[in-house]
N, C-alpha and C positions, 0 to 999 in steps of 0.2 A: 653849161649853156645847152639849151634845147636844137638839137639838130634845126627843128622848121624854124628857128630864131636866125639862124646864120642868113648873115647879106655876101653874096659870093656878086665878087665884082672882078671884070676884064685882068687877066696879069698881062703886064709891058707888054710888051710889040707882039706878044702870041694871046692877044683878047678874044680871039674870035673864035678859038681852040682851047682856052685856057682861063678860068675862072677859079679864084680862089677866095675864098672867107678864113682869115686868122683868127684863129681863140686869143694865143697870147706871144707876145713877143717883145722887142725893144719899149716900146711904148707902157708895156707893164713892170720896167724894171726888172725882168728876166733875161737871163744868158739864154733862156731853151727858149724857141719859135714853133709853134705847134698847130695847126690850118688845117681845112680840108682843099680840095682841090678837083671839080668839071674837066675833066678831058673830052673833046669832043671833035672826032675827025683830026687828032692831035700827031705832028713829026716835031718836034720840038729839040733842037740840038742846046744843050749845057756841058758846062763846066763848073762842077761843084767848087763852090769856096767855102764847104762846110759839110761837116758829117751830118747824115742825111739818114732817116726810116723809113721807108715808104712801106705804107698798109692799103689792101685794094679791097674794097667796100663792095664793088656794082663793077660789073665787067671783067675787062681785060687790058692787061698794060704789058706793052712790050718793051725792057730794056737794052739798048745796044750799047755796048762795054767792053773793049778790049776784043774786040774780034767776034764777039757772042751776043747770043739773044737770049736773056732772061724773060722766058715767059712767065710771069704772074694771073691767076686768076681770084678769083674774090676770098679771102681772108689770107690770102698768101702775101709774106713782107722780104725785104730786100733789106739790108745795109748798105750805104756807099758814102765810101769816106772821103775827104775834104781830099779835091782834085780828080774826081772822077770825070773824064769826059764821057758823053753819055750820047743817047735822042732818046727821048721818051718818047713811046706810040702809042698811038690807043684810038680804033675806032669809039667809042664810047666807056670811060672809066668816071667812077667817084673813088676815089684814095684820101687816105687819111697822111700825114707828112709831120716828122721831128725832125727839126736842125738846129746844129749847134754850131757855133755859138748863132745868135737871132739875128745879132748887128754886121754882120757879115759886109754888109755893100755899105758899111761905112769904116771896116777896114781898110785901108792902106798895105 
C-alpha cells in the first residue's frame, strides 16, 4: 500500500493525539496487526496485551517503562512484550507498529 493511500483516523479516547491507519490485521485473517501511527502533542499511558515493534519514521518518541525513558529518534525500534506498562510521548512522531497477536481486545 502506498504511504499517501493510508486514511489515518482518531484512536479511542487519545483522537486528538493519536491517529492510526492499519495495513492488516484481524479483519485480513492474520494473527500479526501492522499500522502506522500520528503522534501529536502525545502523553498516552498503556498496558500492552501483546508483543509490540515500534519503528519511528519522523520525530521523536519517548518511552516510559519500568522506571526509564527510552528515547527513540527516527529509524530507531524498541520491542515490548505483552504486559508492558508504558506512556508513550512524543511532541510530534509518525512510527510504524507490529503486534501480535492482532485480536488482542477480543481476548478474554
Amino acid at each position: 500500500m502506498r504511504f499517501a493511500d493510508l486514511e489515518f483516523a482518531p484512536r479511542f479516547e487519545h483522537g486528538e493525539t493519536a491517529q492510526v491507519a492499519e495495513l492488516c490485521g484481524t479483519g485480513d485473517a492474520t494473527q500479526l496487526g501492522t499500522g502506522w501511527a500520528r503522534l501529536s502533542k502525545a502523553r498516552i499511558p498503556w498496558t500492552t496485551r501483546y508483543d509490540e515493534v515500534v519503528t519511528v519514521y519522523q520525530g521523536q518518541l519517548q518511552l516510559h517503562t519500568d522506571g526509564k525513558i527510552h528515547h527513540l529518534g527516527e529509524l530507531d525500534s524498541i520491542w515490548l512484550p505483552a504486559g508492558t506498562e508504558l506512556v508513550y510521548e512524543a511532541e510530534h512522531a509518525l512510527i510504524q507498529y507490529a503486534i501480535h497477536p492482532a485480536n488482542w481486545a477480543s481476548d478474554s
